[in-house]
C-alpha positions as CSV (number, residue, x, y, z in Angstrom):
1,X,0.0,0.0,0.0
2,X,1.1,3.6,-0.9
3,X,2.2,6.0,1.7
4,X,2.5,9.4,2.3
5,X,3.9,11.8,4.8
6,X,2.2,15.2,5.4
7,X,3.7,17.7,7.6
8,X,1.9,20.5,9.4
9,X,3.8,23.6,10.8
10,X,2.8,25.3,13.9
11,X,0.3,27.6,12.9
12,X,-1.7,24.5,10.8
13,X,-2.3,23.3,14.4
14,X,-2.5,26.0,16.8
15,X,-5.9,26.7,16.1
16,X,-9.7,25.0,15.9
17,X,-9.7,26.7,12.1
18,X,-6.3,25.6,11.2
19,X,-6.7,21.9,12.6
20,X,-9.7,22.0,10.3
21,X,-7.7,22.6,7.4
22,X,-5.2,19.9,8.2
23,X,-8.1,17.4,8.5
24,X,-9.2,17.8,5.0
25,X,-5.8,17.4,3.9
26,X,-5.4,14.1,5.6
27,X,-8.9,13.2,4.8
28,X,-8.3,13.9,1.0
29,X,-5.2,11.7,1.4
30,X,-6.9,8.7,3.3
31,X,-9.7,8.8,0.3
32,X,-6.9,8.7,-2.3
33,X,-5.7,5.6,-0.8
34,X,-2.8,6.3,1.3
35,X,-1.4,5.2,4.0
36,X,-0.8,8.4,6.2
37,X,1.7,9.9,8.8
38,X,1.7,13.1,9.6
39,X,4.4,15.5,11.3
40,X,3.5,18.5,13.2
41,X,5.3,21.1,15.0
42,X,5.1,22.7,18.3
43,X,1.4,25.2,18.4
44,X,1.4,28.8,17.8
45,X,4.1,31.7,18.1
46,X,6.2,33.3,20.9
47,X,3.9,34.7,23.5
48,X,1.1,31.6,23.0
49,X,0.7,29.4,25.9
50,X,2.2,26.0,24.0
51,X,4.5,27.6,21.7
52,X,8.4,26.8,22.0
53,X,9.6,30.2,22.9
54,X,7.0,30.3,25.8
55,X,8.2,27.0,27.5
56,X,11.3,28.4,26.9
57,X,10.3,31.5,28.6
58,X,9.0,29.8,31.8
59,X,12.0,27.9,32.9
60,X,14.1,30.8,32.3
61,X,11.8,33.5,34.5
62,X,13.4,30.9,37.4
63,X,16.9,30.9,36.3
64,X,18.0,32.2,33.1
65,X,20.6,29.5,32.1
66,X,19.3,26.1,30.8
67,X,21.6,23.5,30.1
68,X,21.5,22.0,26.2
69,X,20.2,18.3,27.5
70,X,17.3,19.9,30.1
71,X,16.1,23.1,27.3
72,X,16.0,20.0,24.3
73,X,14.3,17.8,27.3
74,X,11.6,21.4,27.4
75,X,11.5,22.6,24.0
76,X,10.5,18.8,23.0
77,X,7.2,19.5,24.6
78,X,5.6,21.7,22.4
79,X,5.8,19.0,19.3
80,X,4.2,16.2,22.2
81,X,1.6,18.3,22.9
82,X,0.7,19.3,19.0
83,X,0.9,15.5,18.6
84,X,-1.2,14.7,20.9
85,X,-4.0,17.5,20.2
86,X,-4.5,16.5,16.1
87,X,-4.6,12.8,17.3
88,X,-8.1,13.5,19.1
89,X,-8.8,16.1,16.4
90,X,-8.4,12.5,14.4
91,X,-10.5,10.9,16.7
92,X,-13.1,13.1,17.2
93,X,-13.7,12.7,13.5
94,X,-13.8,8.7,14.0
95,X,-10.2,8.4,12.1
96,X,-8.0,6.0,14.0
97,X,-4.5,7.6,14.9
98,X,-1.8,7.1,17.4
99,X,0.9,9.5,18.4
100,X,4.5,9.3,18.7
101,X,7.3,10.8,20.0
102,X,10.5,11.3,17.8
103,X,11.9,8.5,19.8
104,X,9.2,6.2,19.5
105,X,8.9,6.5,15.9
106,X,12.2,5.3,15.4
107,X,14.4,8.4,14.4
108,X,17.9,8.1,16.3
109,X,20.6,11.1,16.8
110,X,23.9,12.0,17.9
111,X,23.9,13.5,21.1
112,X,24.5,17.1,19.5
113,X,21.4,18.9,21.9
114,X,20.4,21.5,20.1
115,X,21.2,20.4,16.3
116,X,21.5,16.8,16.6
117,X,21.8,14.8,12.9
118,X,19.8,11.9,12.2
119,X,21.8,8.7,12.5
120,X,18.9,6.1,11.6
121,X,15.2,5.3,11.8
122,X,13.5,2.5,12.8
123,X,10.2,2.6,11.4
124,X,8.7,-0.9,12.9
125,X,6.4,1.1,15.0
126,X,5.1,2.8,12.7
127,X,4.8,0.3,10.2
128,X,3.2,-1.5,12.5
129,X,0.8,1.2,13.0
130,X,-0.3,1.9,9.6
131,X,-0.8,-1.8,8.7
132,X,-3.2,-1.6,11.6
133,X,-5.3,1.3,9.4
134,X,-4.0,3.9,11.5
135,X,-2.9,7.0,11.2
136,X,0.4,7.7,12.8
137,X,0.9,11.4,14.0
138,X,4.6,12.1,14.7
139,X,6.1,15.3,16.8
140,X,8.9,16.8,15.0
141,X,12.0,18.4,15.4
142,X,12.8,15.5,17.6
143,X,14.8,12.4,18.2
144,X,16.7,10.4,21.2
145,X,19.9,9.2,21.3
146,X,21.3,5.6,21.6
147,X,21.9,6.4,25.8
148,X,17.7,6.9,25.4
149,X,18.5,11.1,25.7
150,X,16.0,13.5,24.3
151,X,17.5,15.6,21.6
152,X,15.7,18.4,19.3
153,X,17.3,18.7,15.4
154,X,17.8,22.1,15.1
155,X,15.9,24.9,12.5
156,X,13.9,23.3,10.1
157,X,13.7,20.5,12.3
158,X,10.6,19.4,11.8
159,X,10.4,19.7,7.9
160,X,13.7,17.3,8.5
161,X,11.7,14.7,10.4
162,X,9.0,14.7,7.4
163,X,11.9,14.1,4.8
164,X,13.5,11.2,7.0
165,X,10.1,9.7,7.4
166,X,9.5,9.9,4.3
167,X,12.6,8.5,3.1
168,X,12.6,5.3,5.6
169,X,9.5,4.2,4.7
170,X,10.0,4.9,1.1
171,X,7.1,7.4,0.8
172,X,5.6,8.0,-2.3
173,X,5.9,11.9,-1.5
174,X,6.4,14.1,1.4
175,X,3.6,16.9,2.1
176,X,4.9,20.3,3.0
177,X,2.3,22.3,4.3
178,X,3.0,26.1,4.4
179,X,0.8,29.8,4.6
180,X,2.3,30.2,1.0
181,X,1.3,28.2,-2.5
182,X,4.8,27.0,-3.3
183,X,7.9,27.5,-3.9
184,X,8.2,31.2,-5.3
185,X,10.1,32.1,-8.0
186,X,11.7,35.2,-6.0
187,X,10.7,36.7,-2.3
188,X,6.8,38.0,-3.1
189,X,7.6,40.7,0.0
190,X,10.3,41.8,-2.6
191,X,8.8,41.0,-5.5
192,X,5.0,41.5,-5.7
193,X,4.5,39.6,-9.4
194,X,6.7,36.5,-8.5
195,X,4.8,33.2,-9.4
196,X,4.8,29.7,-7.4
197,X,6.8,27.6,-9.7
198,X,5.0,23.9,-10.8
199,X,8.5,21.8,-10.3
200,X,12.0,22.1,-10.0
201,X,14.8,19.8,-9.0
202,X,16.7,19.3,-6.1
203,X,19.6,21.0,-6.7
204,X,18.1,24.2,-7.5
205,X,15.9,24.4,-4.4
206,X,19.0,23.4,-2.3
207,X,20.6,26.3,-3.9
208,X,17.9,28.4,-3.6
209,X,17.7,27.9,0.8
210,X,21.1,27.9,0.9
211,X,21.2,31.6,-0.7
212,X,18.2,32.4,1.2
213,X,15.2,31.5,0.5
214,X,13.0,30.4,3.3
215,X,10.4,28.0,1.9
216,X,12.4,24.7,3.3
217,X,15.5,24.1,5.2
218,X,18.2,23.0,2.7
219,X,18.9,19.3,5.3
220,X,15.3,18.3,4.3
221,X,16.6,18.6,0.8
222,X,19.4,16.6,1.0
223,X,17.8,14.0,3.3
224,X,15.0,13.3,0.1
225,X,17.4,13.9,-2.3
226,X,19.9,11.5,-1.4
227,X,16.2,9.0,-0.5
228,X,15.2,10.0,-4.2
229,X,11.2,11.1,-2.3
230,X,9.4,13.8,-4.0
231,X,9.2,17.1,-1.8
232,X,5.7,19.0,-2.8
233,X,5.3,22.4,-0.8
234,X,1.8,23.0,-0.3
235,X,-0.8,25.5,1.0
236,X,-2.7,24.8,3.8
237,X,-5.2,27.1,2.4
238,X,-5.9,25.8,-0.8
239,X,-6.0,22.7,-2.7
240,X,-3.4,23.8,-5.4
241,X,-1.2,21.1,-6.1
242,X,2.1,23.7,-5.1
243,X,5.7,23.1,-5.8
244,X,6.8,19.7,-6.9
245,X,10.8,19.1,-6.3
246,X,12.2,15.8,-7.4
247,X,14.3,14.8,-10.1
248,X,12.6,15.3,-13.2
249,X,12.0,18.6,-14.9
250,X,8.6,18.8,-16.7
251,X,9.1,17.8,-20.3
252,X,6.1,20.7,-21.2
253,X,7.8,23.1,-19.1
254,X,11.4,23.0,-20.9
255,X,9.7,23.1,-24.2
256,X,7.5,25.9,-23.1
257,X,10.5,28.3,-21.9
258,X,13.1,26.9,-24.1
259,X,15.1,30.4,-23.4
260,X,14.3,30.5,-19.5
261,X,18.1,29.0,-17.9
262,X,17.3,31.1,-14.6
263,X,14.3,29.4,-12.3
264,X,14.4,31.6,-9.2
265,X,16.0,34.4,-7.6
266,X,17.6,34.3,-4.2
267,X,18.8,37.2,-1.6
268,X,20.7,37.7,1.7
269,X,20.7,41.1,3.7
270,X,23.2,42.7,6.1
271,X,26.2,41.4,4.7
272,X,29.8,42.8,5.1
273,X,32.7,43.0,2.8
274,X,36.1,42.1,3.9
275,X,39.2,43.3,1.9
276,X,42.5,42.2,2.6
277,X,45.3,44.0,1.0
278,X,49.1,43.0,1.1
279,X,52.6,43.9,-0.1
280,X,53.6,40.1,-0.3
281,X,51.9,37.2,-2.0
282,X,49.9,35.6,0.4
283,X,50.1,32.2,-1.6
284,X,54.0,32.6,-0.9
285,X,54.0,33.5,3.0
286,X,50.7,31.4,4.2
287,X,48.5,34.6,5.6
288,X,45.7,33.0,3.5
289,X,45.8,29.7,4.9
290,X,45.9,31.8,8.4
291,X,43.0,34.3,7.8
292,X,40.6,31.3,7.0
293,X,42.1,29.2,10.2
294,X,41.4,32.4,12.6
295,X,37.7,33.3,11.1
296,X,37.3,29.6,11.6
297,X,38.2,29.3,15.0
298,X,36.4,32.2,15.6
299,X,33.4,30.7,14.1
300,X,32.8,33.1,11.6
301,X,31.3,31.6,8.3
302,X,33.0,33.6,5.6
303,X,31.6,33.1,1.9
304,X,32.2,34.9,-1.9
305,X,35.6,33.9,-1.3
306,X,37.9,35.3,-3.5
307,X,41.9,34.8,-3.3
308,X,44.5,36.5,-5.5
309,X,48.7,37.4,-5.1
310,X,47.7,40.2,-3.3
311,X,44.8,40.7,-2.2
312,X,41.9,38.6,-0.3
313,X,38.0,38.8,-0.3
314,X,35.2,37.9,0.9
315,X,32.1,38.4,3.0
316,X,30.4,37.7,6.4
317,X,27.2,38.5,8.2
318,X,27.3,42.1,9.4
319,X,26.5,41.7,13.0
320,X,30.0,39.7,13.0
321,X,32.0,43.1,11.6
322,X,33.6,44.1,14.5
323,X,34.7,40.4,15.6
324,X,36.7,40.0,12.4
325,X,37.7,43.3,12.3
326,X,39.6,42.7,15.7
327,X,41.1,39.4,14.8
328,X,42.4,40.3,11.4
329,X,44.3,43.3,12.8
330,X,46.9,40.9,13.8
331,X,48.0,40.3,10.4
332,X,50.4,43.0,8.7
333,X,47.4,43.6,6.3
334,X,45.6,46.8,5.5
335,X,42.3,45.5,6.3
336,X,38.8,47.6,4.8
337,X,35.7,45.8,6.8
338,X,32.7,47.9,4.9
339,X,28.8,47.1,5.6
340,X,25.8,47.7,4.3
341,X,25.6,45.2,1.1
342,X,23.2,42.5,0.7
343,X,23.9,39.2,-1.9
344,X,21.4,38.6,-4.7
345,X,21.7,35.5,-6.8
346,X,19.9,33.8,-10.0
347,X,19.5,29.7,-9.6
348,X,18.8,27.3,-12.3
349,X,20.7,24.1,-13.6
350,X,20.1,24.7,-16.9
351,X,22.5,27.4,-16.7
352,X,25.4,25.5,-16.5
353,X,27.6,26.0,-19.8
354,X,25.5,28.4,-21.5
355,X,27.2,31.6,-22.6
356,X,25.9,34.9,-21.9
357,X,23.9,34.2,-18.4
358,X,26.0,36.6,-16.3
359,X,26.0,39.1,-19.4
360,X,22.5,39.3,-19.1
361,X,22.9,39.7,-15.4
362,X,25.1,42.3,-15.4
363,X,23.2,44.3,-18.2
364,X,19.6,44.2,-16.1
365,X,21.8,45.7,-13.6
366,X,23.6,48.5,-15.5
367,X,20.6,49.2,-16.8
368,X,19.1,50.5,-13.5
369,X,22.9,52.0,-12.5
370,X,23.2,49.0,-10.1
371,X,26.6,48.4,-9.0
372,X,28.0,45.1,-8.3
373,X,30.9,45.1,-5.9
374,X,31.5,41.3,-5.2
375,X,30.5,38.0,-7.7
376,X,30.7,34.2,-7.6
377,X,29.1,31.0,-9.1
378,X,28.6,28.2,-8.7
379,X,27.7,25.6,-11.6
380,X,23.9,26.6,-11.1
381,X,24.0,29.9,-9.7
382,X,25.8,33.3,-10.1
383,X,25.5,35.8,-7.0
384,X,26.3,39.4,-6.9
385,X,27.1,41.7,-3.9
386,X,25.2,44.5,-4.0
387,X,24.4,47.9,-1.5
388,X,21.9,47.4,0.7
389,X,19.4,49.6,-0.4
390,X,19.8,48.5,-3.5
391,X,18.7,45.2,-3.1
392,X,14.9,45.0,-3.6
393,X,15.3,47.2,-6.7
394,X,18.5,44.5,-8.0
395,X,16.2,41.5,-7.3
396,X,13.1,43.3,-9.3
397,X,14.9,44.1,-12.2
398,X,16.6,40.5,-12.9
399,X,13.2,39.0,-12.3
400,X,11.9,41.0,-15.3
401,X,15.5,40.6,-17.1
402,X,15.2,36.9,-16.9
403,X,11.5,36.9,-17.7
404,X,10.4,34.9,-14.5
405,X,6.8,36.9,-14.7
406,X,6.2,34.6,-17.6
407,X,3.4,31.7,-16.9
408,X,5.4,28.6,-16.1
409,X,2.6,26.7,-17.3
């Protein structure tokens, strides 16, 4: 029998309404067939009683320091409860359902509290469960450990947990339910006339969170990816089919928008630029290999890297300025920390070995007297640095100069 996985974020549950909604979507997937699980997160936002900032905020009104194992032991909660709530939403409707914890539905983690990795699932429980005509209502954002410890997985974690189950039981898709229809082609709070886009491939949605967007977190990605389980991205308030992601690019869309290499857009604000000037090569005298050693041990995540003779580049998040800037005054460098830039970036894997895509980039650009102070690519995206201020306008224009307004239909 054919399964699926659906998962439902906070604000799917939180409510009498949004439970509703949720429902129907497992409903719809019970008449269809399927064998269902379902994922939820923890209710609500910051502020409501069951949401995971709010437990938070109670054990630290008594002392503010909680130690990683007892805060993953709390902020587990919220998912319980969430689980626990739909199940009798389930019931209430006469639908069979059980709930289970991370731990009980199999998923094992290191012991990294906080952001632990999935090591392996062992789905007899669930199996069990759904072989039983059950349907099997899992928290997210959860695991335990081989010494039986309670461990949360981090942002995104929940989205991660779908993708896993999804994978160990060999899903025939995994059911992202979001307040948006789909994957968008560029930010809509940005970019008013960006379109949800039918399907695109793993690769270029990986790209696409890892450059910014905020649709899915880029592990859930890799987790199908590597299980080869179709992602579809959802609205809870609709029944549009959303954003398919797998492997295979529709043959009608390719034929449709022969010309169209570019599928989305991608930004990240409140970036710095770091310059690094000197009178020596630092290929010859190792200052390279040292910059990256000290912004490593420091933990600061540099990206745009750029390395030649003389000079090094690159850029970090602009709340981490004044960190680097103290470090990299040990080196005889003349250093030039500037904020104020934000990176914008065009995704798509048919880009790859086709002249004249970062001509085209560079020409919207000039054409609205948008300056580009720092570039890289990768084989399916290009990303330019840009001011700040500039970057809603940057974003706008290569969405028109790339012609993502067109119907993808």
């Amino acid at each position: 029998m054919k399964t699926i996985v659906q998962k439902f974020g906070g604000t799917s549950v939180a409510t009498p309404q949004g439970r509703e909604r949720a429902l129907a979507k497992i409903k719809a997937a019970l008449g269809e067939g399927y064998q269902v699980v379902v994922v939820v997160s923890a209710m609500g936002r910051s502020g409501e009683p069951y949401a995971t900032d709010t437990l938070m905020g109670l054990a630290q009104n008594i002392f503010p320091e909680i130690p990683p194992r007892e805060l993953d032991f709390l902020i587990s909660c919220g998912e319980n409860i969430a689980t626990v709530v739909l199940v009798q939403t389930l019931k209430a409707q006469a639908i069979a359902a059980t709930a289970f914890t991370g731990g009980q539905a199999g998923i094992i983690t290191d012991s990294e509290f906080g952001n632990a990795r999935i090591c392996e699932i062992n789905p007899e429980k669930l199996q069990k469960c759904l072989q039983g005509g059950k349907v099997a209502v899992v928290a997210g954002f959860q695991g335990i450990t081989n010494e039986g410890e309670i461990t949360t997985l981090g942002r995104g974690g929940s989205d991660t947990t779908a993708a896993a189950m999804g994978v160990s039981l060999k899903a025939e898709v995994v059911e992202i339910y979001t307040d948006v229809d789909g994957v968008m082609a560029a930010d809509p709070r940005v970019v008013p006339e960006a379109r949800s886009l039918e399907i695109i491939n793993y690769n270029e949605i990986c790209e696409m969170a890892h450059l910014g967007a905020k649709v899915i977190h880029p592990r859930a990605i890799e987790i199908a990816r590597e299980g080869r389980v179709p992602l579809r991205i959802r609205s809870t308030f609709s029944n549009d089919l959303g954003t398919l992601i797998s492997d295979q690019k529709a043959i009608r869309q390719i034929e449709a928008v022969k010309e169209r290499y570019v599928t989305g857009l991608a930004h990240i604000p409140e970036m710095a630029l770091v310059k690094l000037i000197s009178e020596e090569d630092v290929n010859q005298n190792q200052v390279v290999l040292k910059v990256f050693e000290k912004m490593a041990e420091a933990g600061i995540s540099v990206d745009m890297i750029q390395v030649a003779p003389f000079q090094i580049g690159f850029i970090i998040k602009e709340g981490l300025a004044e960190k680097a800037l103290g470090i990299l005054r040990e080196f005889s460098l003349t250093v030039k920390i500037e904020t104020g830039y934000a990176k914008v970036a065009i995704v798509g894997s048919r880009m790859r070995g086709v002249p004249g895509v970062m001509a085209k980039m560079v020409g919207g650009l000039q054409k609205a007297q948008l300056s580009i102070y720092h570039s890289t690519d990768s084989h399916i995206s290009i990303a330019c640095l840009v001011k700040q201020e500039d970057m809603c306008q940057a974003l706008q224009v290569l969405h028109e100069e790339f012609g993502l307004s067109e119907s993808m239909q």
